[in-house]
N, CA, C and O of each residue as an XYZ file, in Angstrom:
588
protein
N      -2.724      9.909     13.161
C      -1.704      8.937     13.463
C      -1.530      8.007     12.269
O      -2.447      7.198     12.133
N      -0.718      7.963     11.534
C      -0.294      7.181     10.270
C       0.685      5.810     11.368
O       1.116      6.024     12.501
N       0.795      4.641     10.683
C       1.357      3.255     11.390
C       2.264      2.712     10.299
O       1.775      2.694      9.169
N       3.087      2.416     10.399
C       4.047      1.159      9.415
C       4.343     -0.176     10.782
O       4.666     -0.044     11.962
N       4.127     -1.099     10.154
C       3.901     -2.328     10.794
C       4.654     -3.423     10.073
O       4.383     -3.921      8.980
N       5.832     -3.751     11.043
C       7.041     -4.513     11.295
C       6.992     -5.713     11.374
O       6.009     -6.124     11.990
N       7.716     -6.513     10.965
C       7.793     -7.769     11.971
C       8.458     -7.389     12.810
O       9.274     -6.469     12.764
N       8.145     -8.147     13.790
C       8.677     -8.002     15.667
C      10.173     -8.607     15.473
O      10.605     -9.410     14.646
N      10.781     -7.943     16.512
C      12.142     -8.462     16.478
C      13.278     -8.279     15.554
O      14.318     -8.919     15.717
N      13.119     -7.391     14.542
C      13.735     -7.229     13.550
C      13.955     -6.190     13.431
O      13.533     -5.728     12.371
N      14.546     -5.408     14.163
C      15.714     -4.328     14.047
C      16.822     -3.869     13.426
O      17.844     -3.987     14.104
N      16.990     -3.249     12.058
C      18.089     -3.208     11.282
C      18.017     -4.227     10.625
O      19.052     -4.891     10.671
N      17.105     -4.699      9.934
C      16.886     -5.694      9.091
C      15.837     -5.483      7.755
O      14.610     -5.540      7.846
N      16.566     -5.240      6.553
C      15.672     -4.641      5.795
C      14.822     -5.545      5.177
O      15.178     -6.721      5.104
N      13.586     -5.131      4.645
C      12.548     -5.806      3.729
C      11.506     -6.382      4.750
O      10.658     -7.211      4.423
N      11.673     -5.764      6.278
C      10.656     -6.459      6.981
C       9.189     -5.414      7.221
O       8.514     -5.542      8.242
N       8.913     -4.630      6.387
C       7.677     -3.882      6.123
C       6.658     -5.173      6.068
O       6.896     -6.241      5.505
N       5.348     -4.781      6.858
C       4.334     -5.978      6.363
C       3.411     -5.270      6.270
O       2.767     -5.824      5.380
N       2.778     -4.273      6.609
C       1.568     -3.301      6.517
C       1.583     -1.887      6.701
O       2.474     -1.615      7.506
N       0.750     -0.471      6.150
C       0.932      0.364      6.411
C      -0.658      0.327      7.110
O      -1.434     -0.622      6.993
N      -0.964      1.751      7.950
C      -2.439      1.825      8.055
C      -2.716      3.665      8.465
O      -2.182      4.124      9.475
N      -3.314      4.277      7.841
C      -3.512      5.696      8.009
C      -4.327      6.426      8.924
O      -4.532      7.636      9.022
N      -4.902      5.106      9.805
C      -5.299      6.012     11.334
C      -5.532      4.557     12.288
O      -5.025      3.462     12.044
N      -6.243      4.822     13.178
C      -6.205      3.643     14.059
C      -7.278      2.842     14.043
O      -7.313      1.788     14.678
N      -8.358      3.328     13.229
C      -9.137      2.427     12.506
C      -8.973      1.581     11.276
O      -9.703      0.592     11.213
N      -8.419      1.729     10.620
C      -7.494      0.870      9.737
C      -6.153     -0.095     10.489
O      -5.645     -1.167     10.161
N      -5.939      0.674     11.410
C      -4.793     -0.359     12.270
C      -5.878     -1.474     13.248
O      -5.602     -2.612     13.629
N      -6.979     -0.804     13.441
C      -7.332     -1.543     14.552
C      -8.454     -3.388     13.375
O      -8.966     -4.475     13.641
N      -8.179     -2.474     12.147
C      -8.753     -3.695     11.120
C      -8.400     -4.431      9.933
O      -8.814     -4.897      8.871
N      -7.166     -4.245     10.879
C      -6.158     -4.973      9.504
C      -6.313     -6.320      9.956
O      -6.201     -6.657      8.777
N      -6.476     -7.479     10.589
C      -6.703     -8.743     10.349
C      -5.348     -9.055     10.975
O      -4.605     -9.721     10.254
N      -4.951     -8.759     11.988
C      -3.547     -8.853     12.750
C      -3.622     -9.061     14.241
O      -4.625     -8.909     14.939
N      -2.399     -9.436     14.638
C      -2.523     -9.808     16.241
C      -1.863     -8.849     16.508
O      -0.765     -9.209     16.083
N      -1.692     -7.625     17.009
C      -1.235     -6.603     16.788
C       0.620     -6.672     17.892
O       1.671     -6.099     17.603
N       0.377     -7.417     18.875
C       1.281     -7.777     19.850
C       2.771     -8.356     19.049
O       3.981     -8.171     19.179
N       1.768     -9.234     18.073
C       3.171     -9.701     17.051
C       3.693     -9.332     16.024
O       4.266    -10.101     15.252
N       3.544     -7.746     15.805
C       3.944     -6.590     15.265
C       4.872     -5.179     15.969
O       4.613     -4.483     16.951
N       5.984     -5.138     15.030
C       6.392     -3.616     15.494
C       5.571     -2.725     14.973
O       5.370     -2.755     13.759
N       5.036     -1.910     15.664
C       4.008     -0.716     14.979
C       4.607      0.501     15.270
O       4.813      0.898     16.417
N       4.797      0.903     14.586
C       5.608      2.404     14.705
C       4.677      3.869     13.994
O       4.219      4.042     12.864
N       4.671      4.549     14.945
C       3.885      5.666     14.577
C       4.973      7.164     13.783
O       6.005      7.653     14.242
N       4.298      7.498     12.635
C       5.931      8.350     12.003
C       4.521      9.325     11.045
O       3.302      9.159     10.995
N       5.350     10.217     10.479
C       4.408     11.195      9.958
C       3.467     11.227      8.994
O       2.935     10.163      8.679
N       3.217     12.019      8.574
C       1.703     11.972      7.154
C       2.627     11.895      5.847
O       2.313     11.264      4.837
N       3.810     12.625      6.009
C       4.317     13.059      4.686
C       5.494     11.545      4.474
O       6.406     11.576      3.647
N       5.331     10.793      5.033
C       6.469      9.408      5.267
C       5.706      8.385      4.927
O       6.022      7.344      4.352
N       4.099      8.952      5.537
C       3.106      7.906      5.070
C       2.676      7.832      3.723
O       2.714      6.888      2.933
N       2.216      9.119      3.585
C       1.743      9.111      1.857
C       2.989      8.773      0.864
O       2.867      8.415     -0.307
N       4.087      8.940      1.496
C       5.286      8.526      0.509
C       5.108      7.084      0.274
O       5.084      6.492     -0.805
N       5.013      6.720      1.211
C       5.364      4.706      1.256
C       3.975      4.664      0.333
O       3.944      4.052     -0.734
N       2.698      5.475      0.935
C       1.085      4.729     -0.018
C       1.022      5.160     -1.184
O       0.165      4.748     -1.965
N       2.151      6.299     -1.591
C       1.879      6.586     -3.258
C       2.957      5.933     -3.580
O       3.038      6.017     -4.805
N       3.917      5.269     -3.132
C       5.098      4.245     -3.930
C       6.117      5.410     -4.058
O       6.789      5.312     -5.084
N       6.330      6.200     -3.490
C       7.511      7.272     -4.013
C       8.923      7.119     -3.192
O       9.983      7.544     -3.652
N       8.790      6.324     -1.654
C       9.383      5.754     -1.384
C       9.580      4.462     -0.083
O       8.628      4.427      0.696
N      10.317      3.796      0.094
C       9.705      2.398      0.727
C      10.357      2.568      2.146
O      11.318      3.262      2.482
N       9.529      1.706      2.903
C      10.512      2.286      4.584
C      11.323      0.495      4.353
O      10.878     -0.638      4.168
N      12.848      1.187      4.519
C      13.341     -0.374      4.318
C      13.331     -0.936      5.385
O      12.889     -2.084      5.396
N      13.865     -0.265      6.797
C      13.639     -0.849      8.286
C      13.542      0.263      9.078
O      13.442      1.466      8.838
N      13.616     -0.670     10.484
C      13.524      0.210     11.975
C      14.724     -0.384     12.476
O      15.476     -1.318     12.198
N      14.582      0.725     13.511
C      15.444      0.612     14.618
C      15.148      1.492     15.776
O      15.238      2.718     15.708
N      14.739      0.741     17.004
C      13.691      1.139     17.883
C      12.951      1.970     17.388
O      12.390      1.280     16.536
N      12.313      3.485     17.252
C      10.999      3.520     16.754
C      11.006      4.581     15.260
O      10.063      5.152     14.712
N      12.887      4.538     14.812
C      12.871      4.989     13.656
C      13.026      3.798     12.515
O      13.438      2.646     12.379
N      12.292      5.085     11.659
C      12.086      4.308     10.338
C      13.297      4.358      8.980
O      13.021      5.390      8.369
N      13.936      3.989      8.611
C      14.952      4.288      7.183
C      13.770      3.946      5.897
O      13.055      2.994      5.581
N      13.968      4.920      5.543
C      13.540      5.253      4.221
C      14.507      5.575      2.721
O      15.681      5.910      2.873
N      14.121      5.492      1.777
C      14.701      4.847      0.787
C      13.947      5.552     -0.951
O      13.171      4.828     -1.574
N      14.117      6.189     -1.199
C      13.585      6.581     -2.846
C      13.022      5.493     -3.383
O      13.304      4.435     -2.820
N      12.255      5.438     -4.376
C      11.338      4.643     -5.343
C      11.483      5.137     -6.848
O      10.876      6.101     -7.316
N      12.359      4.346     -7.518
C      12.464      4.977     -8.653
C      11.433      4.602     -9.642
O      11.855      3.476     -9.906
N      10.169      4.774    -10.524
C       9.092      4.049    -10.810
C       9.492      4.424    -12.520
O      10.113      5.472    -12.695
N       9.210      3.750    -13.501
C       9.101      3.447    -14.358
C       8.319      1.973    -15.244
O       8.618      0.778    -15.243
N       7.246      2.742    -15.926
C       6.423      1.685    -16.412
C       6.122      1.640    -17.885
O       5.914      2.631    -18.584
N       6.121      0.475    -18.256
C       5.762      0.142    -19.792
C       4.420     -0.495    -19.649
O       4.386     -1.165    -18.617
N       3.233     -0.525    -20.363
C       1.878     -0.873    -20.641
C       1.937     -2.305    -19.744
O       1.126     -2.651    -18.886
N       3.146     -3.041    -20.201
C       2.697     -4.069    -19.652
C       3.122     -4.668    -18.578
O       2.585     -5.738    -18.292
N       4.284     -4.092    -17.636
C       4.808     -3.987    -16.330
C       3.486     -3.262    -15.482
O       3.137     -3.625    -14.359
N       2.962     -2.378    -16.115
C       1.567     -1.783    -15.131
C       0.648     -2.575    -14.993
O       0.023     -2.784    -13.954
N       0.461     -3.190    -16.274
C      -0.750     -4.203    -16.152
C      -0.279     -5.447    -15.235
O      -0.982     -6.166    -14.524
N       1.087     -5.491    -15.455
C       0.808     -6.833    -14.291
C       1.195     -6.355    -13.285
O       1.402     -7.290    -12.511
N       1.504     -5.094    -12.657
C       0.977     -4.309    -11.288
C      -0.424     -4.841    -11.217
O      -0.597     -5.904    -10.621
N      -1.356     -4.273    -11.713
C      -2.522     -3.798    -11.200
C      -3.334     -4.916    -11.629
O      -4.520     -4.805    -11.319
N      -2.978     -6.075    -12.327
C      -3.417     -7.883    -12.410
C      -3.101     -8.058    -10.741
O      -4.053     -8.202     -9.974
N      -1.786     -8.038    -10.266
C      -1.343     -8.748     -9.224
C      -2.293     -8.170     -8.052
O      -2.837     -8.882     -7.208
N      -2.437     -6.387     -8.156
C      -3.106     -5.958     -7.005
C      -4.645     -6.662     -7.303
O      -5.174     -7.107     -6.284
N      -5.237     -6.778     -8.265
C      -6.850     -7.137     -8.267
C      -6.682     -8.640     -7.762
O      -7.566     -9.186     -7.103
N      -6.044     -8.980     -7.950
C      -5.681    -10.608     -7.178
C      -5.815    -10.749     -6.005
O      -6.558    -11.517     -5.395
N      -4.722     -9.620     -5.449
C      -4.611     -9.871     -3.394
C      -6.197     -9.254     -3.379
O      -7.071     -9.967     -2.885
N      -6.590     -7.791     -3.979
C      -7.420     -7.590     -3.629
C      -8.551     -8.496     -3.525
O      -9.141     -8.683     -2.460
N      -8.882     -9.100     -4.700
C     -10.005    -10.015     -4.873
C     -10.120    -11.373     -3.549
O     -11.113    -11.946     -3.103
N      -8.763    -11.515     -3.246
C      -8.963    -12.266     -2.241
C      -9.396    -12.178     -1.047
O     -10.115    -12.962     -0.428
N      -8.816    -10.935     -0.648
C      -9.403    -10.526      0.567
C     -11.254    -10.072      0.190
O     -11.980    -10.403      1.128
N     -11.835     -9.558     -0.718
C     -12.888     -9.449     -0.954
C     -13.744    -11.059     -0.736
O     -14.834    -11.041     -0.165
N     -13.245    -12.203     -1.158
C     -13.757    -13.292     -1.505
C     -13.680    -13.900      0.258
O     -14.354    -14.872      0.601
N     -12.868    -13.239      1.122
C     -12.598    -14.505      2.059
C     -13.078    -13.518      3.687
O     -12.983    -13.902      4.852
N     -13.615    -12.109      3.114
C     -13.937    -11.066      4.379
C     -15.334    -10.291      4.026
O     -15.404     -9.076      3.841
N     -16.239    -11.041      3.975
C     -17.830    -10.386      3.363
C     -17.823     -9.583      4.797
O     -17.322     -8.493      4.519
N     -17.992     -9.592      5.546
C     -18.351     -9.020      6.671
C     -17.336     -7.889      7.056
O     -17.630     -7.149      7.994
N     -16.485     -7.766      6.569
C     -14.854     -6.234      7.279
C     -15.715     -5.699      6.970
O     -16.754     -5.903      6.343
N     -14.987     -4.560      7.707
C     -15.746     -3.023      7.715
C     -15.184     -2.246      6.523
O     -15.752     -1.359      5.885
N     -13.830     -2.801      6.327
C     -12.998     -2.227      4.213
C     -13.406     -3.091      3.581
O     -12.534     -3.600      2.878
N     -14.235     -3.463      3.504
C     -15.190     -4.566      2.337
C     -15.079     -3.490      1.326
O     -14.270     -3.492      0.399
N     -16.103     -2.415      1.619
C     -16.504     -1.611      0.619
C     -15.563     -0.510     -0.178
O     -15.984      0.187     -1.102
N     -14.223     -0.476      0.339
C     -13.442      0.452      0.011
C     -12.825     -0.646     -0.994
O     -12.436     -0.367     -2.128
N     -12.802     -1.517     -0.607
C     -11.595     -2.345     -1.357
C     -12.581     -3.058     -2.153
O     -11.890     -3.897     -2.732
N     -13.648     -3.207     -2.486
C     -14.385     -3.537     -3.734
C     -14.456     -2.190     -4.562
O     -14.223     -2.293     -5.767
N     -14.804     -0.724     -3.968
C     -14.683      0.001     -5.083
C     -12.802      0.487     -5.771
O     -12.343      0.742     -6.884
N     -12.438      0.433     -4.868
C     -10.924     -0.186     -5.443
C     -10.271     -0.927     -6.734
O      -9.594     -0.822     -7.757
N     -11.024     -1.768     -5.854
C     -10.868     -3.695     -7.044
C     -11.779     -2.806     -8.577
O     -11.240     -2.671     -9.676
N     -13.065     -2.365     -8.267
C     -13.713     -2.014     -9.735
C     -12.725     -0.729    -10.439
O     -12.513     -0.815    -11.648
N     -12.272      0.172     -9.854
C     -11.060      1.064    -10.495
C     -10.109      0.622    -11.019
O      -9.702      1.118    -12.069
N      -9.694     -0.087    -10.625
C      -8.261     -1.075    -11.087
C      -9.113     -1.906    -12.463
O      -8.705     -1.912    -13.625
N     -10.068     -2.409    -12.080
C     -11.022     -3.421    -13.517
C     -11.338     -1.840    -14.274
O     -11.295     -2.049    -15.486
N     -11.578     -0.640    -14.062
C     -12.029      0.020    -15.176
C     -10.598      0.916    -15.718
O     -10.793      1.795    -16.557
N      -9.273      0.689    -15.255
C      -8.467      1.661    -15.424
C      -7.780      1.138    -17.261
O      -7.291      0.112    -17.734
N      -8.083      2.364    -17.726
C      -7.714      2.388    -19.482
C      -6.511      2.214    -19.581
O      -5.990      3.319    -19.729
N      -5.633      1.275    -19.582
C      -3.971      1.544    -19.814
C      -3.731      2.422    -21.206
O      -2.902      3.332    -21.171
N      -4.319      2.196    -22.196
C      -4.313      2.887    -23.108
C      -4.106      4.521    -23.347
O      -3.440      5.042    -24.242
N      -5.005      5.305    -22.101
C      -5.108      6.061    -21.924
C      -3.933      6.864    -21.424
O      -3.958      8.076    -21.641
N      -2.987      6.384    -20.834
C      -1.427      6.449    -20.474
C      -0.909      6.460    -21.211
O      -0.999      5.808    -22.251
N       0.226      7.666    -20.701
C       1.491      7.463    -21.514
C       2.602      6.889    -21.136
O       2.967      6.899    -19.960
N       3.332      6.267    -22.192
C       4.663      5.459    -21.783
C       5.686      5.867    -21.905
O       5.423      7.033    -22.200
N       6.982      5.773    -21.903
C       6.997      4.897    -20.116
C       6.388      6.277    -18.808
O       6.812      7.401    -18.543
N       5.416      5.573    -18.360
C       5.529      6.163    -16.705
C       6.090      5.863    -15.907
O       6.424      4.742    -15.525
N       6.369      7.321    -15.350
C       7.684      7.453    -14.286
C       6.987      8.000    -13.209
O       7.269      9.058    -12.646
N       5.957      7.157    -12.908
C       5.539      7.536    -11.345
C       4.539      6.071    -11.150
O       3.934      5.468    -12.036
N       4.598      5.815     -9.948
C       3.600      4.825     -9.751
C       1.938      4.413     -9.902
O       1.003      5.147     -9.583
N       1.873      3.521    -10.275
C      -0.017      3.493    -10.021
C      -0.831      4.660     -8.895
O      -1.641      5.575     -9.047
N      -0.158      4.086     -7.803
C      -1.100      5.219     -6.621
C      -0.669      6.324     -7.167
O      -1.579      6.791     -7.852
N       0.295      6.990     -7.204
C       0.712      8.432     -7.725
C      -0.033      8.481     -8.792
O      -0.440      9.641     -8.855
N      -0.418      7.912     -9.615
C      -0.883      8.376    -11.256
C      -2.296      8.669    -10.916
O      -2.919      9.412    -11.675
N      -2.863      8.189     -9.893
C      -4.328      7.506     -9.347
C      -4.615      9.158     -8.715
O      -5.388     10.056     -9.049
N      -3.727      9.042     -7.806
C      -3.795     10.275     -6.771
C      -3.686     11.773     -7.528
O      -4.244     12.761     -7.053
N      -2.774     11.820     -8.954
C      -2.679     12.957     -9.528
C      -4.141     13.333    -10.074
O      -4.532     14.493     -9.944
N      -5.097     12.194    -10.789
C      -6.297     12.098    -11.376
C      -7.224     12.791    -10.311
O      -8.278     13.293    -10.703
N      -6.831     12.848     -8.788
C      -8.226     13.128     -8.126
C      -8.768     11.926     -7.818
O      -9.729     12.089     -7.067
N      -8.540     10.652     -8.108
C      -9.113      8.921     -7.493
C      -8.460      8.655     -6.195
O      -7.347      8.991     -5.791
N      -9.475      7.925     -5.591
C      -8.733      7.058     -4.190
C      -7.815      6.326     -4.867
O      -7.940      5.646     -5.884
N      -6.781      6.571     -4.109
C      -5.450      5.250     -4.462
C      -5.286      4.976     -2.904
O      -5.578      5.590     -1.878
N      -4.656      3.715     -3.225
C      -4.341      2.622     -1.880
C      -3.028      1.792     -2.067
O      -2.712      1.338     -3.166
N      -2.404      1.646     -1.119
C      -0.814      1.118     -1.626
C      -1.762     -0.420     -0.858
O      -2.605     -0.556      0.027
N      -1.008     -1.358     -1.823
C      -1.474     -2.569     -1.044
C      -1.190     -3.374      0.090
O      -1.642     -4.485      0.370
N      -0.293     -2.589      0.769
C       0.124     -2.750      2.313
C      -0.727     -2.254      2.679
O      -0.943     -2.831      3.745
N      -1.640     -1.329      2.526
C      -2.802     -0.765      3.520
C      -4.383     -2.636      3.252
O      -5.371     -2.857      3.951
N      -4.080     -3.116      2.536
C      -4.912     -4.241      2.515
C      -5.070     -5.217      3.602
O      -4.254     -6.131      3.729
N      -6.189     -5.061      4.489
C      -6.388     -6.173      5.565
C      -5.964     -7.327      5.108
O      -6.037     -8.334      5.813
């Protein structure tokens, strides 16, 4: 069961994505009141799209999703301040949840992102962080999956 998680009440209203989660243990520990969420259950191949960035669910409408292409292109330093901004949310939630049960996923996360070589890339990339992550054989995580 893959989840994309709504704000409530917002039907045909785009940009209201607030979380993804890839089974119901990740839904059941995302740090949410779950009642004050649309949670919509939709496929694997819709899911890994939205968690590798390839494309974004823009809204719902009762329990469908509109989806939308991701056109990705990156220069050294548009990635780096991707993956500055993700070690940020990440680090926060690390700093303010010692006790979650994704403590440990999202600290070895946070250290991938601190060991990733930009150098080692070529420019411009035309696919996203998670995609570049996921082609390597590494856990990648879209940061909507972040408690």
């Amino acid at each position: 069961m893959y989840f994309f998680i709504f704000s409530k009440n917002t039907d045909n209203i785009e940009g209201t994505l607030y979380k993804i989660a890839q089974d119901q243990f990740d839904l059941d520990n995302l740090n949410i009141i779950q009642s004050d969420y649309k949670i919509i259950q939709d496929s694997q191949e819709n899911f890994n799209s939205v968690k590798l960035n390839t494309k974004q669910a823009l809204k719902y409408n009762n329990n469908t999703i509109t989806f939308d292409n991701v056109q990705n292109l990156f220069t050294k330093n548009t990635l780096q301040q991707v993956v500055d901004n993700s070690k940020i949310q990440i680090q926060q939630f690390i700093n303010n949840n010692s006790n979650h049960p994704l403590l440990g996923r999202w600290n070895s996360y946070y250290n991938q992102l601190n060991n990733l070589d930009l150098d080692s890339i070529t420019y411009p990339l035309n696919k996203s962080l998670e995609q570049h992550f996921n082609d390597l054989g590494q856990p990648s995580y879209n940061i909507l999956q972040l408690p």
